[in-house]
Structure formats: C-alpha cells, structure tokens
C-alpha positions in Angstrom: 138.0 215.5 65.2 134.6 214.1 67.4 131.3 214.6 65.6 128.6 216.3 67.6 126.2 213.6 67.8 122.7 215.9 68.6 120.7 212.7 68.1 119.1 212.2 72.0 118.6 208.3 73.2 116.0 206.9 72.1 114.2 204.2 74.4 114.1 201.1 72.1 112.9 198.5 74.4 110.1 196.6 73.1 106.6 197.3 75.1 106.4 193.4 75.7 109.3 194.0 78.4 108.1 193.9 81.5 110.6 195.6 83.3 108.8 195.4 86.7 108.8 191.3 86.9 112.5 191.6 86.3 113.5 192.2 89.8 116.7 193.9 91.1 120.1 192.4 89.9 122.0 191.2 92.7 125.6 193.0 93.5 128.3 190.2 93.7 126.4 187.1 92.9 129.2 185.5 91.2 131.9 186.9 92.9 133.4 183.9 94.4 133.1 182.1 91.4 135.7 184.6 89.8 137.8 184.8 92.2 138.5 181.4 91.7 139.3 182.0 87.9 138.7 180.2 85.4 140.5 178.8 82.4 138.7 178.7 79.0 140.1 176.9 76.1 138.6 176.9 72.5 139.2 173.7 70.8 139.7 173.1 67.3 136.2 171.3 65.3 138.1 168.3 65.3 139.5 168.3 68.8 136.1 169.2 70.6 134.3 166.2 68.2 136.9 163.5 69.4 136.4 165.1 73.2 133.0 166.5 73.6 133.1 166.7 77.4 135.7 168.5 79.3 135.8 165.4 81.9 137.2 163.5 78.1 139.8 166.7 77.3 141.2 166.6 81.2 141.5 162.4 81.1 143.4 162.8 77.7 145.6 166.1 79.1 146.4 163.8 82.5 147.7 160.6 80.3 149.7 162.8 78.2 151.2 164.5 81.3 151.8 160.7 82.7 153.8 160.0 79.6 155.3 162.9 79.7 156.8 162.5 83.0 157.6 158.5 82.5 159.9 159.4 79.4 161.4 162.8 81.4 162.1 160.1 84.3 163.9 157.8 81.3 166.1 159.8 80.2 
C-alpha cells in the first residue's frame, strides 16, 4: 500500500541562486555527441595508475591486439 504523502513541495533553493543569469538550457546540445556513443570503461586502481591517459590504455589495448593476431596467424 502507497502512503499519502500530504507534505506540499517545498522550494529549497538557496536565495544566492540567481536563477535569471542562468539562461535557457539549450534542447539537443549534445545530441550528436550521443549518437555517436560512447564506450566508458572503469579501470581497476592499479590499472588506471600504470595508464593514466586513455591515449596510454588504447596504445597498450592495440599491442595486445597485434600479438594477438601474430600468434592467431602462427598457429
């Protein structure tokens, strides 16, 4: 069973909020941007400390895939 909730909204923005220098948000901004997807990975402590960058975690990903392939094609 829902509980009645009787308690009406209760504005709790702070008064140092200007609300009138925040401007209007604009519809779609990022749109294309998500379209295009995106792939986040969480690393491990230890992981993100040895690659801090993710231009150092796609080198490393793109040798291993070269190995990869080089022992596939030996076999």
């Amino acid at each position: 069973m829902q509980k009645e909730n009787n308690h009406e909204l209760e504005d709790e923005l702070r008064s140092e909020y200007d609300l009138t220098q925040m401007g209007e948000g604009i519809r779609g901004k990022y749109v294309d941007r998500y379209r295009l997807g995106t792939n986040v990975v969480l690393l491990e402590p230890e992981v993100a400390e040895a690659f801090p960058t993710s231009e150092s975690v796609n080198e490393a990903l793109r040798l291993l895939m070269q190995i990869a392939i080089r022992k596939k094609s030996n076999k």
